[in-house]
LOKE-861177 format. One line per 3 residues: number of its first residue (from 0); their letters; for each residue x, y, z of N, C-alpha, C. Coordinates in Angstrom, 3 decimals. Example, Ala and Ser with C-alpha at 12.3 -4.5 7.8 and 13.67 -1.06 7.14 Angstrom:
BEGIN
0) as) 13.190,-5.690,7.800,12.300,-4.500,7.800,13.200,-3.300,7.800  12.850,-2.250,7.080,13.670,-1.060,7.140,12.900,0.030,7.870 $
***
This chain:
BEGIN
0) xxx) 94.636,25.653,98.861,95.847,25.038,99.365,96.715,26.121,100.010  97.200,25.685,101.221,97.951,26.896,101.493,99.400,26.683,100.981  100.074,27.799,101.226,101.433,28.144,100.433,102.278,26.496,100.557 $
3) xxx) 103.380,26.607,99.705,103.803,25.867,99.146,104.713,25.683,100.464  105.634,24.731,100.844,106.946,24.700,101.584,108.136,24.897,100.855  109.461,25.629,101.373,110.258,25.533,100.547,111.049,24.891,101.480 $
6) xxx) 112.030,23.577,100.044,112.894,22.779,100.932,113.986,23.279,100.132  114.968,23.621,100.639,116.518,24.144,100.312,117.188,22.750,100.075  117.886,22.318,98.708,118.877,21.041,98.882,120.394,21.237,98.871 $
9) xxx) 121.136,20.798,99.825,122.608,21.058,99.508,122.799,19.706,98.839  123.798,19.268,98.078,124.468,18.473,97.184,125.981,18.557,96.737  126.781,18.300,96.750,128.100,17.390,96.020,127.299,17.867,94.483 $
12) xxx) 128.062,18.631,93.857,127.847,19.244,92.135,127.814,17.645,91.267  128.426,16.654,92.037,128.526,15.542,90.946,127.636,14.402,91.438  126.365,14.771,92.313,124.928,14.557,92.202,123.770,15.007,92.078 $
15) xxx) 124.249,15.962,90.606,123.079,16.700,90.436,122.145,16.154,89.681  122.441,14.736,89.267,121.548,13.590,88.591,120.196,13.248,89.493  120.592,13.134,90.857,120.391,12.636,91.805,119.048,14.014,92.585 $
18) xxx) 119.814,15.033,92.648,118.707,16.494,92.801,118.197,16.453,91.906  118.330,16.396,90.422,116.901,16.697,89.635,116.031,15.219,90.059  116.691,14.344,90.386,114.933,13.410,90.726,114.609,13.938,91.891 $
21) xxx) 114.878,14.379,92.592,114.162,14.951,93.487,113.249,15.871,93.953  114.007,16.910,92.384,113.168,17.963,92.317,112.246,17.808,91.129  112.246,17.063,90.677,111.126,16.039,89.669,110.098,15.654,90.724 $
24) xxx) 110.186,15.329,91.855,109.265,15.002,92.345,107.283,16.364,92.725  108.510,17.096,93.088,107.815,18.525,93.184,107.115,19.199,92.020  107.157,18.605,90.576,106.446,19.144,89.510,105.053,18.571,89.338 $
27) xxx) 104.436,17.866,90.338,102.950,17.321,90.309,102.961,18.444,90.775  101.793,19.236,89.975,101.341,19.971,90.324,100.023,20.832,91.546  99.784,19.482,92.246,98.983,18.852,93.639,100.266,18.898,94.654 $
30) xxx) 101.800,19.056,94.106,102.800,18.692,95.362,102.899,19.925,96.168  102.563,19.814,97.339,102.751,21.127,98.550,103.987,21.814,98.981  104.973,21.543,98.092,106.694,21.554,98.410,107.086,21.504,96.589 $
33) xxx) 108.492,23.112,97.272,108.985,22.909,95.990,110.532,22.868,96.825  111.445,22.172,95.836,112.776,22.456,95.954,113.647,23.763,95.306  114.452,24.074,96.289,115.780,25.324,95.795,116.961,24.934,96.187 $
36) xxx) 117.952,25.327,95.352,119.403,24.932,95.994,120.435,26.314,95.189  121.444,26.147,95.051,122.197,27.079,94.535,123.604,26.472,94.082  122.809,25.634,92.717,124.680,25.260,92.980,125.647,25.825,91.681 $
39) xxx) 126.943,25.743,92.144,127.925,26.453,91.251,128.903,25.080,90.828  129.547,25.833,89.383,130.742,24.962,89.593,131.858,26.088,90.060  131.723,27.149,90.409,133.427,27.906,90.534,133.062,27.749,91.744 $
42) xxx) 134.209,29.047,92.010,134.711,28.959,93.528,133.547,29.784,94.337  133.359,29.169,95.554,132.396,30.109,96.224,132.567,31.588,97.054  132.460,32.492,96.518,132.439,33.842,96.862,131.407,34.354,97.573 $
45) xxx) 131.799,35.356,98.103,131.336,36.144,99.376,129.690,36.352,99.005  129.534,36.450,98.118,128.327,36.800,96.756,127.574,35.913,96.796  128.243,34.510,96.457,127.687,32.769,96.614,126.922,32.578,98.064 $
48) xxx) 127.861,33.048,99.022,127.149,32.303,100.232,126.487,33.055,100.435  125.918,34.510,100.365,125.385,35.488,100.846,123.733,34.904,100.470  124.074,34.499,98.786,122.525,34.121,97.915,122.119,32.826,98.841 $
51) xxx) 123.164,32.009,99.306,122.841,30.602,99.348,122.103,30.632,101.014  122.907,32.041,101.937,121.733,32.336,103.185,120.544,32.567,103.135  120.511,33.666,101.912,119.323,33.543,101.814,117.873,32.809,101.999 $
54) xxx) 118.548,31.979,100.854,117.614,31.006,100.216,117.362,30.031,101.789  118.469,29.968,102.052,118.597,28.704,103.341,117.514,29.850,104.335  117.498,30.993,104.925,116.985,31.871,105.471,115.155,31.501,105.088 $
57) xxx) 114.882,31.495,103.805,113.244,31.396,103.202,112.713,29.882,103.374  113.587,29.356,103.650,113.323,27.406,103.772,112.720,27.315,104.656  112.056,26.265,104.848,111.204,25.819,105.952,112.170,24.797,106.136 $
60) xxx) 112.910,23.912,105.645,113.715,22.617,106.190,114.594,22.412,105.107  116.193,21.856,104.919,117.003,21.862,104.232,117.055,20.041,104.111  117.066,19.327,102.866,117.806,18.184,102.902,118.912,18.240,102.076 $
63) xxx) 119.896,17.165,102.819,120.805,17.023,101.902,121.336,15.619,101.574  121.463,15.718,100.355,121.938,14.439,99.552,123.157,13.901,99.917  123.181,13.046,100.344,124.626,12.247,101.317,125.065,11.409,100.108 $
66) xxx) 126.545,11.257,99.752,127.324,11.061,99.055,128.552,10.718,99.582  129.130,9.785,98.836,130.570,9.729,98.902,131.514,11.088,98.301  130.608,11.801,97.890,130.782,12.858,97.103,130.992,13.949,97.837 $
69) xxx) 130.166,13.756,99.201,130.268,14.993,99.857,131.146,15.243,100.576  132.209,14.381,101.027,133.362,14.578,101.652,134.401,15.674,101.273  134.362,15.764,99.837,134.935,16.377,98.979,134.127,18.070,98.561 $
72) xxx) 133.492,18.555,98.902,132.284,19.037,98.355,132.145,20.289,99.609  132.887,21.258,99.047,133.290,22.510,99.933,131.990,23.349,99.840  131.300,23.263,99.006,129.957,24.085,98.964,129.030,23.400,99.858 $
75) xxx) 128.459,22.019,99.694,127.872,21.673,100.129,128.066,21.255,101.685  129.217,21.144,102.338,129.656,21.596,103.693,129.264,22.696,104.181  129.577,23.903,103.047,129.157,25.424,103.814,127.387,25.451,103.906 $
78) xxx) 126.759,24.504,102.550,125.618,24.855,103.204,124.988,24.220,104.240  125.647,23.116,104.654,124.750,22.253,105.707,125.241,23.554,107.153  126.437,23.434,107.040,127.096,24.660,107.971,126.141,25.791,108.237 $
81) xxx) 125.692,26.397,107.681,124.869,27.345,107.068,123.524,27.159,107.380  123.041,25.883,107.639,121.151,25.290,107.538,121.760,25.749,109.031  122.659,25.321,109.464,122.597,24.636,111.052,122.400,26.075,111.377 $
84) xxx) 123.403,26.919,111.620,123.561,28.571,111.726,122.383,28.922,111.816  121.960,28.691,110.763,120.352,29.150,110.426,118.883,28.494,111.561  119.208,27.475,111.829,118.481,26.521,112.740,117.490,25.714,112.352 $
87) xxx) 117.917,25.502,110.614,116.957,25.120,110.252,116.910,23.458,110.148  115.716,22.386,110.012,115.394,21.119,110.205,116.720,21.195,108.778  116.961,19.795,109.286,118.009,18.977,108.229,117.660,17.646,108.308 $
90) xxx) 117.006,16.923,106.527,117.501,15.564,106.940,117.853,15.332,105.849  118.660,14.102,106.132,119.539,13.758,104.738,119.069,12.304,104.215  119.453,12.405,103.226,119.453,10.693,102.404,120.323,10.477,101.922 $
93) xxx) 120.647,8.992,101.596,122.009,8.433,100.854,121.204,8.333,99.637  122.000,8.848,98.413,121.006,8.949,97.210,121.836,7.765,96.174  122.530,6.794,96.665,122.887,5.518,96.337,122.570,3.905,97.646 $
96) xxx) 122.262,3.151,96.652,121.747,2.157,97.318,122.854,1.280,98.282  124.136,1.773,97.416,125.222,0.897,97.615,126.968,1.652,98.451  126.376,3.340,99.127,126.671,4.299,99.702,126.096,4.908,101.281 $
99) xxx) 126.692,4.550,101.855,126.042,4.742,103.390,126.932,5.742,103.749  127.705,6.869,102.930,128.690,7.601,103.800,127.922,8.394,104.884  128.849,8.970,105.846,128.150,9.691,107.149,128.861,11.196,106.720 $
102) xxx) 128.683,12.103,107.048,128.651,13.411,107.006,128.484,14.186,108.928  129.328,14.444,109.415,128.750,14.803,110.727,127.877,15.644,111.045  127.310,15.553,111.794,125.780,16.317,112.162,124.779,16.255,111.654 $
105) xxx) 124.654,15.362,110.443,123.353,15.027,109.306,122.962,13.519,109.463  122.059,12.947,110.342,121.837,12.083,110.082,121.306,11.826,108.557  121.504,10.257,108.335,121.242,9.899,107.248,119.781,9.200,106.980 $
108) xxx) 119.075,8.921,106.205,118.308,8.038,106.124,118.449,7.482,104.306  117.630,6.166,104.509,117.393,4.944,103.196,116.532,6.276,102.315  116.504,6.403,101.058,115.804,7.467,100.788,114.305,7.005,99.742 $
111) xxx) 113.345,6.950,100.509,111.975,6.798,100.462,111.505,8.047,100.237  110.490,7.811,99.467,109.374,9.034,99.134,108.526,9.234,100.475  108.026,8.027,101.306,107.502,8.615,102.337,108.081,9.024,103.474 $
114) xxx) 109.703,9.112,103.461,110.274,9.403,104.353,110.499,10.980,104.215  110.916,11.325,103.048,111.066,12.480,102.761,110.022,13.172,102.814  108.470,12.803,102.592,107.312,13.455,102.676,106.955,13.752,104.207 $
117) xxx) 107.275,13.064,104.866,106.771,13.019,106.443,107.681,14.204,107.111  109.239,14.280,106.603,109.988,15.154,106.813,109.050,16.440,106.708  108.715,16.910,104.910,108.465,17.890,104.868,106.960,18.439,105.644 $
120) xxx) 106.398,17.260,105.476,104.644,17.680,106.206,104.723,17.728,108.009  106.094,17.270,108.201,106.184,17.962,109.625,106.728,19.559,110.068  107.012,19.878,108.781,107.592,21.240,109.029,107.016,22.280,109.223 $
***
């Protein structure tokens, strides 16, 4: 098998219910993709974003979890900010059934397993 993909997730800290199923998905151990993210609850320091380029830097494609949450959600702004900088693929999902917020520059999608898979196996 060749190397794994890495998908970087930005998130709103108060859907991290929502990232571990996601990154639940990646523990079959047959799955070709793992997830990374970096999240904090303090304030984000010079230190924070430096790790969080990184990581965004080693990604092959960033998704992010679209929320009503994320409006609010100063980290997870800097990292979509940050994917883009970077040039890296972004797609997002609404990780509620009953939540369609928009986020600018991230399209959204219904969040399917084969949507998200097609994402990553195009990368």
């Amino acid at each position: 098998m060749a190397d794994k993909k890495v998908i970087f997730v930005a998130f709103a800290i108060e859907d991290v219910r929502q990232r571990d199923l996601l990154r639940g998905h990646s523990l079959n151990p047959k799955c070709p993709y793992e997830y990374v993210d970096y999240s904090v609850k303090e304030a984000y320091s010079s230190e924070w974003k430096e790790k969080v380029r990184t990581r965004i830097r080693r990604s092959d494609g960033v998704i992010v979890l679209v929320s009503k949450n994320s409006s609010s959600s100063t980290g997870q702004k800097w990292e979509i900010a940050c994917a883009k900088e970077e040039k890296k693929p972004i797609y997002g999902i609404w990780v509620y059934t009953d939540d369609t917020t928009t986020i600018p520059g991230v399209t959204a999608h219904v969040w399917k397993w084969d949507g998200v898979t097609k994402f990553i196996d195009g990368l």
